[in-house]
Each structure stands twice: as C-alpha cells, then as structure tokens.
C-alpha positions as CSV (number, residue, x, y, z in Angstrom):
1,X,278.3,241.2,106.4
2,X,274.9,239.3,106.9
3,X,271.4,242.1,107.4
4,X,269.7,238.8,108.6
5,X,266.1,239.8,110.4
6,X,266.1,237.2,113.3
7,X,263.0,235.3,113.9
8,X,262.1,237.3,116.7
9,X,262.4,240.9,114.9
10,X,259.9,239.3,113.1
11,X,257.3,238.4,115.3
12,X,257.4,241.3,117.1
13,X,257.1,243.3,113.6
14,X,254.5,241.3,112.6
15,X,252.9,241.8,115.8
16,X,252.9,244.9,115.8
17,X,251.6,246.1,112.2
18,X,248.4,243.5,112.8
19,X,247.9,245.3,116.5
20,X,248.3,248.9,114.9
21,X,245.9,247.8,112.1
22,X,243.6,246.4,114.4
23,X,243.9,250.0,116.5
24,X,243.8,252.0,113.5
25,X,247.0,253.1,113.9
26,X,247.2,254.3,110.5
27,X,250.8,256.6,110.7
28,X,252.1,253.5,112.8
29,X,250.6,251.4,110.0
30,X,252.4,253.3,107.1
31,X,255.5,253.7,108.4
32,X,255.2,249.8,108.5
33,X,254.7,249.6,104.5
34,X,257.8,250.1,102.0
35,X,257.3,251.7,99.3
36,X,257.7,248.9,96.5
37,X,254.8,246.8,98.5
38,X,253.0,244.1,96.9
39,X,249.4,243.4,98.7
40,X,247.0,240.4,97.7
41,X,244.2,239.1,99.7
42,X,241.3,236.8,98.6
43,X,239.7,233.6,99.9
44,X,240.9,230.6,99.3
45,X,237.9,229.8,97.0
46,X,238.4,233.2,94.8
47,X,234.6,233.3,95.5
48,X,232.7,233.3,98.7
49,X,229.8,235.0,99.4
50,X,232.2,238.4,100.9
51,X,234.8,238.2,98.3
52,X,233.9,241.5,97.3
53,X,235.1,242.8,100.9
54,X,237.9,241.2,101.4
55,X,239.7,240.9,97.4
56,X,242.6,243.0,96.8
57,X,245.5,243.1,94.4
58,X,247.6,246.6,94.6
59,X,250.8,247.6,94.2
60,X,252.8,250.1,96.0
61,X,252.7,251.1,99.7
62,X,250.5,254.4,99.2
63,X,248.0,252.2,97.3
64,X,248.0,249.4,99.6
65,X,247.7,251.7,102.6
66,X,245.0,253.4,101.6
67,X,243.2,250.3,100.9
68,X,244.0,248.9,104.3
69,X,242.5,252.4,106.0
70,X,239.6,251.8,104.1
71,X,239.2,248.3,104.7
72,X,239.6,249.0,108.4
73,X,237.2,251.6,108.5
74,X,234.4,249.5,106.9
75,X,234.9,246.7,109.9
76,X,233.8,246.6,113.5
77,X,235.8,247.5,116.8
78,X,237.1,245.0,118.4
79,X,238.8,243.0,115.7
80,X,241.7,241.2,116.6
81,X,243.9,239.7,114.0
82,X,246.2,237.4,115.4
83,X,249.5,235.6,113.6
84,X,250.5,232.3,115.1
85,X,252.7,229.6,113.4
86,X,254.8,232.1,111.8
87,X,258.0,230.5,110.6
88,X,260.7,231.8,108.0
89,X,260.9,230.6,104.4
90,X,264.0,232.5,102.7
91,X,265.6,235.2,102.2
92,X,266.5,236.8,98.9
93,X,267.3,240.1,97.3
94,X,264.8,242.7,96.1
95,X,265.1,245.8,94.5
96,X,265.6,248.0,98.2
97,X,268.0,245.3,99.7
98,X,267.7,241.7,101.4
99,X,263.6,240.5,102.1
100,X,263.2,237.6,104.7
101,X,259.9,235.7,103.5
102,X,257.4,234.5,106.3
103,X,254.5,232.8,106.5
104,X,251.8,231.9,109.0
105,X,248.2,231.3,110.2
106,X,246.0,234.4,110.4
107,X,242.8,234.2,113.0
108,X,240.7,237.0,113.3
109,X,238.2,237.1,115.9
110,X,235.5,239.9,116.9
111,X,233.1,240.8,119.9
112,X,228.8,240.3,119.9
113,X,226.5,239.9,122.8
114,X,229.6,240.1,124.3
115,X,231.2,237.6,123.6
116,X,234.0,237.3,121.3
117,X,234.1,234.5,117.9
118,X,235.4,234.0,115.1
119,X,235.5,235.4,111.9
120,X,238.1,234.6,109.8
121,X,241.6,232.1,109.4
122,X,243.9,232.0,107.2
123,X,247.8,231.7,105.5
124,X,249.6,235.0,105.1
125,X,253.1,235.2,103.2
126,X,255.1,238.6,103.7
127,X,258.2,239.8,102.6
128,X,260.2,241.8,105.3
129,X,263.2,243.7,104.8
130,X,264.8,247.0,106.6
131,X,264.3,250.1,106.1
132,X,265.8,253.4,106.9
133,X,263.8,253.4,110.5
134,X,262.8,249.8,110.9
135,X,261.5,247.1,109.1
136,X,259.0,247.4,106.4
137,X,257.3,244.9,104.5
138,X,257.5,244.6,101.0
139,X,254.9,242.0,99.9
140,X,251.4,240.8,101.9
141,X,249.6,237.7,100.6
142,X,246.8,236.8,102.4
143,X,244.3,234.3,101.2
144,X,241.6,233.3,103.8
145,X,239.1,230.4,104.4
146,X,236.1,230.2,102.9
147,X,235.9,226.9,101.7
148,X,234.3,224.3,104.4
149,X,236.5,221.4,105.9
150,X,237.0,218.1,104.4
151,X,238.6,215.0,105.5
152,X,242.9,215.6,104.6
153,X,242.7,212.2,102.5
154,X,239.9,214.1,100.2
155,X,241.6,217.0,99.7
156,X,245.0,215.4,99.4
157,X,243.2,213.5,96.6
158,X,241.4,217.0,95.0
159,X,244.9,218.6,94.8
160,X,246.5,215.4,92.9
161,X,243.8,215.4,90.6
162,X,243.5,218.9,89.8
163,X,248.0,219.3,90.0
164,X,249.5,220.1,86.5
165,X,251.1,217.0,84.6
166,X,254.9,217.1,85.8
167,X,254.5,218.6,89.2
C-alpha cells in the first residue's frame, strides 16, 4: 500500500506553512514541523553582507521552531514568501516513515512607501512526510541569493572549474 503525498498535498502544504509563517501563525507553524526536522538556510555565497540574519543550521523541530519565531519576529509586516516552481524529487524512507523531497524557487517580497519589492529569491529543498494530523516536514534547506547575476555561459564555466575531478 503506497502513502504517496500527491503533488497537490504538497503545494497546498507548502503553501500554507510559508502563509502561516508569514502571519506568524506560530501554533499553525509548529504543528507544521516533525519532530526529527532538519533546518539550513544561508546564502548562496556563505557570506553576504546579512548572512548573520539569515544563517541557520538546527536540528529538531523545537529548535528549528523557535528559531523561525525568532527570525520572524526580527522582520517586518508585510513579508510575503512565495514558493513557485515546486516540483517533486523522490521519495524515500526516514526514520518516522516515507518523506517525499521537493524543491522550488523562494521569492520574498515586502511593502515601503507603499509599494511592495523585493527582498529575497531563492532554492528551497524540503522533506515532507505524514504525520499523525497532517503532513509535517522533516527537513528545510534554503539557500538564498546573494551573489549578483552573471551570464549562464560564465557561470557554467565557474562550476566546471571549480567541480571535483571525477564528477
């Protein structure tokens, strides 16, 4: 018997924790988080100028959660985080059961002089699986940009030079 999370359970749970979070829907948040989560976030550089605000690597949901409250706490209202592009890219077993893996693009905008920008993009992996009331993620990698855009060719040409021998 297949515990498969169709691709829309997932973008309506994705959704929803980024719209909670956003809200500072904290209990919604939690109940959102296993237990056995896994968060990361940095820049894509390791090193930009707000690298201290945004780097993270925790383990367990009442760590991670706490983190995120904080997190949210320190940033403005309106912020809008919005997931687009989101596909699936496996499926596997972890210690609490089957975990679907996603990943997608991350835009976050905010409101001044009332008008809203943008602050941030990015790629965000997750690992989703269900739990006892719904699904809960299990893992959060999110690694933003920072770094400013090059022509594809260059940076095609940066990763082959800089890719270990054999890979």
């Amino acid at each position: 018997m297949s515990n498969e999370i169709t691709l829309s359970e997932v973008q309506e749970f994705i959704a929803g924790f980024w719209y909670h979070y956003d809200q500072g829907h904290f209990d919604e948040l939690g109940a959102r988080i296993g237990d056995e989560m896994e968060y990361l976030s940095r820049s894509d550089s390791g090193n930009c100028a707000f690298e201290h605000l945004l780097a993270a690597e925790l383990h367990g949901g009442a760590e991670t959660l706490e983190w995120l409250i904080a997190h949210r706490n320190e940033n403005p209202y309106p912020l809008r985080h919005h997931a687009t592009n989101l596909f699936r890219t496996g499926t596997g077993t972890g210690p609490d059961g089957e975990v679907t893996t996603v990943r997608f693009y991350l835009y976050v905008n905010q409101v001044t002089n009332s008008v809203p920008f943008a602050v941030s993009s990015g790629i965000v992996d997750a690992g989703i699986r269900r739990g006892a009331t719904g699904l809960v993620l299990t893992s959060l990698r999110v690694v933003l940009d920072a770094e400013d855009s090059i022509p594809f060719a260059e940076h095609s040409a940066k990763a082959a030079a800089t890719a270990p021998a054999g890979s």
